[in-house]
C-alpha positions as CSV (number, residue, x, y, z in Angstrom):
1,X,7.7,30.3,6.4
2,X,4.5,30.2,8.7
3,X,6.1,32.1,11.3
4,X,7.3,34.9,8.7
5,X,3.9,34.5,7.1
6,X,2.2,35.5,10.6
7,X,4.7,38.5,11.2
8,X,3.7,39.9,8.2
9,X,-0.1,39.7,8.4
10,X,0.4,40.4,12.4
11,X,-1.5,37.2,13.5
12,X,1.3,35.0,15.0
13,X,-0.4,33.1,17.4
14,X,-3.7,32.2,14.6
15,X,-0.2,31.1,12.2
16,X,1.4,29.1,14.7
17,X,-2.1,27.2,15.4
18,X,-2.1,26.8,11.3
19,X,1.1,25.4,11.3
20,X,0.9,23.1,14.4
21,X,-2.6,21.6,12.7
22,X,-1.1,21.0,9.5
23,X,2.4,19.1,11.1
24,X,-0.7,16.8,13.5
25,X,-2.2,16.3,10.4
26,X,1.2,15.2,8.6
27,X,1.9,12.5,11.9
28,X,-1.6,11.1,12.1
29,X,-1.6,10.6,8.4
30,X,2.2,9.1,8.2
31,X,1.6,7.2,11.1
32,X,-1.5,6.1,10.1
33,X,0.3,4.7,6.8
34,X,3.0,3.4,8.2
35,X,0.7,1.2,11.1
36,X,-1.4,-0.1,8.1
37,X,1.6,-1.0,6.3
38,X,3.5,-3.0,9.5
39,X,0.0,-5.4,10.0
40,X,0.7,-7.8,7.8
41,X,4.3,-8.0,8.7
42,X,2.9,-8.4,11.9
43,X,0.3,-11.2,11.3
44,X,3.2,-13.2,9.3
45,X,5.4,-12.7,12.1
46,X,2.8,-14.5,15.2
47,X,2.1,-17.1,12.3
48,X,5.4,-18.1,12.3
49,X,5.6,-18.2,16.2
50,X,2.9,-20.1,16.5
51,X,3.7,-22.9,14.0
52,X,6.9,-23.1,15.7
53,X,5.2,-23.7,18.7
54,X,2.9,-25.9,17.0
55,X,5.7,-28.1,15.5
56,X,7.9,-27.9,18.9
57,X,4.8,-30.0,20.5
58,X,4.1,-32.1,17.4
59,X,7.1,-33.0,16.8
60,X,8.2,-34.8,19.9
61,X,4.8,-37.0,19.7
62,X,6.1,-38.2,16.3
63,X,9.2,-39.2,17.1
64,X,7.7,-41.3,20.2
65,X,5.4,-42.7,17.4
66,X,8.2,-43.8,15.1
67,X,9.8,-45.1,18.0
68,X,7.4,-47.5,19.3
69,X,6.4,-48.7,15.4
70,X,10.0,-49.2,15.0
């Protein structure tokens, strides 16, 4: 439509700049959406990685614990 748009008001090039600002706008703005969206999922996602890691080191000083009260 831009491209028709500029061929009838004979300014291609200014309606091809139009259109190519508009569309960056459109991907900075989704992007910027979909990033702000993914950052909790993120944070949940190392949280669970390190308490794994946490209880993979915890948990063998436990055991050795019950096993020397027991």
């Amino acid at each position: 439509h831009m491209v028709s748009s500029g061929e009838a008001g004979r300014d291609i090039p200014g309606m091809m700049t139009r259109a190519a600002d508009f569309l960056d706008n459109e991907f900075e703005t989704g992007s910027s959406t979909l990033l702000s969206l993914l950052e909790p999922l993120i944070i949940v996602v190392l949280g669970g990685l390190v308490g794994l890691i946490v209880l993979s080191v915890m948990l063998p000083i436990l055991q050795l614990n019950t096993l020397a009260i027991g």
